[in-house]
N, C-alpha and C positions, 0 to 999 in steps of 0.2 A: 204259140206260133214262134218259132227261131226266127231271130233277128238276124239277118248277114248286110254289116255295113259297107262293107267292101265286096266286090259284082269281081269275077275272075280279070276282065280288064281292067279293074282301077288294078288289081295287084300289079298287074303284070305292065302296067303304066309307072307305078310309083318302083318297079323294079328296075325298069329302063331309066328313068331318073336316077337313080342312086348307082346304074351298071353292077348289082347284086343280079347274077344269077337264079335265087331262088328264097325265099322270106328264112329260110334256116339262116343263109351267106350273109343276107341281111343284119342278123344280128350276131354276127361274130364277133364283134368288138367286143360286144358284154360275158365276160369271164363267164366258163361251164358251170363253176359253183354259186354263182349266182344265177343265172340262168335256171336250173335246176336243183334246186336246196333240196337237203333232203329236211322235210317238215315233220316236226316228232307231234303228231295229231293222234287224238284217243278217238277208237272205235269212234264207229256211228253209232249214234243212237235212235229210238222212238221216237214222237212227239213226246207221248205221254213220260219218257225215262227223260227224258232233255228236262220236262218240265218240273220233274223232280228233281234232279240236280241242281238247277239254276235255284230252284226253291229251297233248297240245304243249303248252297251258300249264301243267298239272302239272309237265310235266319240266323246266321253267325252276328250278323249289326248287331249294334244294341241300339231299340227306338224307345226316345225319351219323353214323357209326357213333355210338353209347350213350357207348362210352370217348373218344371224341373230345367230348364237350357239356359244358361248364362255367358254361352260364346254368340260374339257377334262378330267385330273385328271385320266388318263390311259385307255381312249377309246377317242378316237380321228374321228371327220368327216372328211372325207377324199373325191376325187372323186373319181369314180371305174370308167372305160373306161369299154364300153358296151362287149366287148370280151371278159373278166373274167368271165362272166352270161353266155356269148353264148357257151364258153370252157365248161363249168362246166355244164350246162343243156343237153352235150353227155352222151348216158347212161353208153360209157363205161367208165368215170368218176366218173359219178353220182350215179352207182351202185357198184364200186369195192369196194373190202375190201383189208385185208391185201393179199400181192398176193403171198401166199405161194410157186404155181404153177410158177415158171420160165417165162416157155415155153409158157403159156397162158397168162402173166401176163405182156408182155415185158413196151408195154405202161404205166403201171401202175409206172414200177417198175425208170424207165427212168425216167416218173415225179420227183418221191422220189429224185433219184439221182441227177437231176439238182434243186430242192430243197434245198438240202443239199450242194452243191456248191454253191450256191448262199449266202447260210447262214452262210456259213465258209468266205466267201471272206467278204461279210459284216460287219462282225465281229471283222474280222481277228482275225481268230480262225485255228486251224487245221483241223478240223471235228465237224460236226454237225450232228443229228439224224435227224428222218422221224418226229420230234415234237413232243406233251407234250399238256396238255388238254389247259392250258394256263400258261401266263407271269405266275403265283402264285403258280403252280404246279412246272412249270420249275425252278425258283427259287429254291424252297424248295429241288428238286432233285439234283438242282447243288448242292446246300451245304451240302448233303448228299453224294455226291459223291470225295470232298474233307475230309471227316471224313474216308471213305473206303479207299482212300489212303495215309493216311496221316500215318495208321497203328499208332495206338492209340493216339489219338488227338483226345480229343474229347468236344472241347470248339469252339462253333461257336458265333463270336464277331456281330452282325449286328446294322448297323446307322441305328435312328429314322427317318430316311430320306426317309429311304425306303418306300414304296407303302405301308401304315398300312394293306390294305386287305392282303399283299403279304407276312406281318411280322407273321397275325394271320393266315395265312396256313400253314409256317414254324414252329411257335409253335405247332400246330397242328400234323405236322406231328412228330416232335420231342417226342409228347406225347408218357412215356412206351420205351423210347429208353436211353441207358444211356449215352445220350449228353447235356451237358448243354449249354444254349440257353443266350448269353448278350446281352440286346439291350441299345444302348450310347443314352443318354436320351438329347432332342434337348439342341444345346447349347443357352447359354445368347446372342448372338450376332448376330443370325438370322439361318435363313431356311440352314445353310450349314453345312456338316459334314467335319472336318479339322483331321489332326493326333493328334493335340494337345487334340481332344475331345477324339480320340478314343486309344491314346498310356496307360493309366491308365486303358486298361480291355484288353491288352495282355497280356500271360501267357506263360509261356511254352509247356502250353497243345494247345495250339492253333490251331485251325484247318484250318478255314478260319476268314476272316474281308468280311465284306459281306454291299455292296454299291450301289446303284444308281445312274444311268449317262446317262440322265440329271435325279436328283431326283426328289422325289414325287411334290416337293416343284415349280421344273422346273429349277433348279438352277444349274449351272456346276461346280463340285467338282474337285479338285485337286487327280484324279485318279490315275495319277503316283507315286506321293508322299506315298500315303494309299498303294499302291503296293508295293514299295520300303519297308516298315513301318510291312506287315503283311512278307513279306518274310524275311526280317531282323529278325524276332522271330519263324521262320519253316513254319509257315503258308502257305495258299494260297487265293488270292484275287477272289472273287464271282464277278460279276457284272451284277445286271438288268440294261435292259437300253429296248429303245424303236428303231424300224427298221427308221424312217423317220428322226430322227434327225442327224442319223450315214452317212445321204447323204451329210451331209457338217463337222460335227464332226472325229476329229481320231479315229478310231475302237479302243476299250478295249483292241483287243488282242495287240496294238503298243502301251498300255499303261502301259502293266502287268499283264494284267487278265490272271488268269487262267481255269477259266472256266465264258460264257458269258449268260443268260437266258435273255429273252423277249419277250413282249408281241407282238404278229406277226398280230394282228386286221388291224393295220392300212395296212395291206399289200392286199388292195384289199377284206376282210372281212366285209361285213355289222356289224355294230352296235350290231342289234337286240335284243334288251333289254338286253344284256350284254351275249349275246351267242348262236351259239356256235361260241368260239375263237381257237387262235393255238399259241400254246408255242412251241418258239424257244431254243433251247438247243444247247451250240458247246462249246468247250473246246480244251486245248493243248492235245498233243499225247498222252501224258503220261497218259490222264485220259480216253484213250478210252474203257479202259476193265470194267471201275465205268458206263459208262452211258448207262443210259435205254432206252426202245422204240427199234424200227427199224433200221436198217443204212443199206442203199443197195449200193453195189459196183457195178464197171463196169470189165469185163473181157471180153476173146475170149473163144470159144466153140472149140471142134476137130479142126472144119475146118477154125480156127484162123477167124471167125466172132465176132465182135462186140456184147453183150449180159452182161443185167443186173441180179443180183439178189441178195437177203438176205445176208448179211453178219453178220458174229461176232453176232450171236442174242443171245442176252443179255436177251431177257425174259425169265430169268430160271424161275420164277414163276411156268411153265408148269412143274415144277419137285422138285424142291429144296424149295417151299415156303417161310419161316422165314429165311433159307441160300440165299436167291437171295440175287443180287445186287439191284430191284429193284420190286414193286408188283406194279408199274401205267404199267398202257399201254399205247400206241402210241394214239394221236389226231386221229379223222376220217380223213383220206385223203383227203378229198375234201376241207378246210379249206385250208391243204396245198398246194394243186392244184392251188388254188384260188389266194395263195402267189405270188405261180411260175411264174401265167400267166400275174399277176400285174406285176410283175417284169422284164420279159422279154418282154410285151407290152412296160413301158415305156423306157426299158435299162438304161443305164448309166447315160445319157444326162437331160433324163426325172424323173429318179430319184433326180439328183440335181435341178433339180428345182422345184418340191416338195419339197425339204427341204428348198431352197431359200427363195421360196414366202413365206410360214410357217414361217421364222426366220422372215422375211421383216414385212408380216402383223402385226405380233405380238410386233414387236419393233415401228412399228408405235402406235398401239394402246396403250403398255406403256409409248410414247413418250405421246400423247393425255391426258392418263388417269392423269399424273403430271399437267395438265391445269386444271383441277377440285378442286376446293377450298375444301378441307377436305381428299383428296386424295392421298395418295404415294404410291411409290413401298415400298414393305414392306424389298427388303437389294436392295444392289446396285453391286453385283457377275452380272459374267455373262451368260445369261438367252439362250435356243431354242427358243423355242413358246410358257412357259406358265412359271408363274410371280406369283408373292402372292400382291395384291393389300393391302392399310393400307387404312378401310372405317372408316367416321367420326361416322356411327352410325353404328348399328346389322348389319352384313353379309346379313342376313336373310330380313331385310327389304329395302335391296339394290334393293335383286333379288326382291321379291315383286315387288318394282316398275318398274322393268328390265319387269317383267311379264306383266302388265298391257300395256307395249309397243311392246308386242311380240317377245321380247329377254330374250333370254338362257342365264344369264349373269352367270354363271361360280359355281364354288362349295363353298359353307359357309363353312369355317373350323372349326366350329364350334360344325359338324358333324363328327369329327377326334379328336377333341381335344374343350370342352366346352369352355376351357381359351382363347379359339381364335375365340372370336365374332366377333372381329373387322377388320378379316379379309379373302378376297376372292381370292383364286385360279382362274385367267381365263388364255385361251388357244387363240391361232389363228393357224388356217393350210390356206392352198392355199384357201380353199372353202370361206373365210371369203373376206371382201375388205373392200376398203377405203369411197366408201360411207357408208356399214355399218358400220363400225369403228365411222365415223362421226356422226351416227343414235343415237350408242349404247353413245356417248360423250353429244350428245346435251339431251337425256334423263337425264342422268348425271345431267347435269349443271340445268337443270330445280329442278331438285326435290330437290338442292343443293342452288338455288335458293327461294325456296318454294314454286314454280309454280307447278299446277297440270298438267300431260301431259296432 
């Protein structure tokens, strides 16, 4: 059935409005070649010919077994236990939206909430929202939400450490606001952010100091100390960090953070070319009335029953525009669903060792990688599961031959930073092991050797 959203008299209302004669007159303003482009489109096709083309150029990828992938650099392979697919493929999952409705909403709203319990204990934070489009957004809102409380402060300090995508969405968002933006420019000494880099761009005006833990770099920074350091000058300390390394790490919030963002992918989230993701967002008490998105509580009803729903909604947006606290909206639910169900699949138990084997794989393979004649770790701090390698020649024609043996050997920094050819970011989670480990070593030694694989 054809939709007509417009009845002949709105036209001819909104044309008396405007004193256009006729919807052509109307849009005379806007140029003829734009108006009318001419579009270079290829034939139509079948179903059946569409689905054979779309399926040629699929098969150009190249798909890498799990143990073979050594790129993370803030998206992480992980395994998902087949129940997170199965949770999430109910429609009444797979089709809810925000559940405005209570009453009709309870399962919805119960997820949220043990979401959000989840992500505050992980944390160790006070409270967390229903999520954030991802780690980049989240970010960006936390440190916008320390400027809101801080009640004029408006100087946000951030390490070069931090996730680069994550530095140019907070710039981003800063754009047309009038908060200035310092980012501590890497030190002479390696991939790590210290007080001593970052005590010469505190100020009075200070808002936050704004860090990653473990950082971009994979490195573990002196959290507390930077905590101590930004609150010592009025401040408040920001922290990205990532959910899987926090299974054997001390939470932020027992290190001084004040408010915690991160990227939530690795929580049961497919990959999938870089989205869709779910940003984590949780903070101390005091900044609940700054943070945006959802937050559902639990209460009783009349008849003192148990019952969830919306609390504190913070999306003035719906009235207040350029006055809110915040203009993002909440993640799709189902991302966060997806968190929930990883999480309570594997519990407590299962969670550390996800972060185990991830610590373990990855120290075996920087243990390996120092057996490679041209080879080092690029600092010697201590690492999760992903390290800056120092290569004898280009990053870039490491991987090359990485490729030629059907390993993902990890990220060229070169692509961050030109001045860093020489060296490679790689990763290990649970999915990776010790024969491939051995695979990705002996390729190494080959082409190090001069031997062609």
């Amino acid at each position: 059935m054809t939709f007509n959203p417009h009845t002949d008299s709105d036209r001819a209302s909104m044309l008396d409005a405007t004193g256009a004669t006729s919807v052509a007159e109307f849009f005379t303003p806007v140029p003829d070649e734009i108006r009318f482009p001419t579009l270079d489109l290829p034939g139509t096709l079948s179903e059946m010919e569409a689905t054979d083309r779309l399926s040629a150029i699929a098969a150009q990828n190249t798909a890498f077994p799990a143990q073979d992938v050594y790129l993370g650099a803030g998206s992480y392979r992980h395994f998902i236990p087949a129940a997170v697919g199965q949770i999430l493929a109910r429609g009444e999952f797979y089709t809810a939206y925000t559940p405005y409705q209570p009453e009709v909403a309870q399962g919805t709203l119960q997820v949220i909430y043990e979401f959000q319990s989840l992500i505050a204990a992980l944390t160790g934070m006070d409270v967390a929202n229903a999520s954030m489009y991802d780690g980049a957004t989240a970010l960006a809102e936390g440190a916008l939400m320390t400027v809101s409380n801080t009640r004029g402060r408006r100087r946000i300090v951030v390490s070069s450490t931090v996730h680069p995508a994550y530095r140019a969405v907070l710039r981003t968002y800063l754009e047309g606001l009038d908060v200035e933006l310092v980012e501590v420019p890497l030190s002479d000494t390696g991939f790590m952010a210290s007080t001593v880099a970052i005590t010469p761009y505190l100020t009075d005006d200070l808002a936050c100091v704004v860090v990653q833990y473990p950082n971009f770099f994979g490195g573990i920074e002196e959290i507390a100390e930077i905590a101590d350091l930004s609150h010592a000058r009025g401040g408040a300390l920001v922290v990205s960090t990532y959910p899987v390394p926090l299974g054997l790490l001390t939470p932020p919030g027992e290190l001084g953070a004040d408010v915690v963002a991160a990227e939530g992918q690795a929580l049961g989230v497919q990959q999938g070319y870089g989205g869709p993701y779910v940003g984590l967002l949780a903070a101390r008490q005091g900044y609940l009335r700054q943070m945006p998105g959802r937050l559902a509580g639990m209460t009783t009803d009349s008849e003192a029953k148990r019952g969830f729903v919306l609390t504190l909604q913070t999306r003035e947006q719906h009235i207040r525009r350029e006055k809110a606290t915040s203009n993002i909206c909440t993640n799709q639910g189902l991302m966060a669903t997806a968190a929930t169900v990883y999480m309570a699949t594997l519990g407590p138990q299962g969670f550390r060792e996800v972060a185990q084997r991830s610590y373990q794989n990855a120290h075996y393979l920087a243990q390996r990688i120092r057996e490679v004649p041209g080879y080092s770790l690029a600092t010697e701090g201590p690492f999760f599961h992903e390290f800056v390698v120092s290569t004898p020649v280009a990053a870039r024609e490491v991987l090359s031959h990485l490729l030629e043996d059907g390993i993902l050997g990890g990220l060229d920094l070169a692509t961050v930073d030109p001045s860093l050819d020489h060296y490679l970011l790689m990763c290990a989670t649970e999915t990776n092991s010790k024969d491939g480990i051995d695979r990705l070593i002996g390729a190494l030694l080959r082409k190090s050797a001069g031997k062609n694989p």
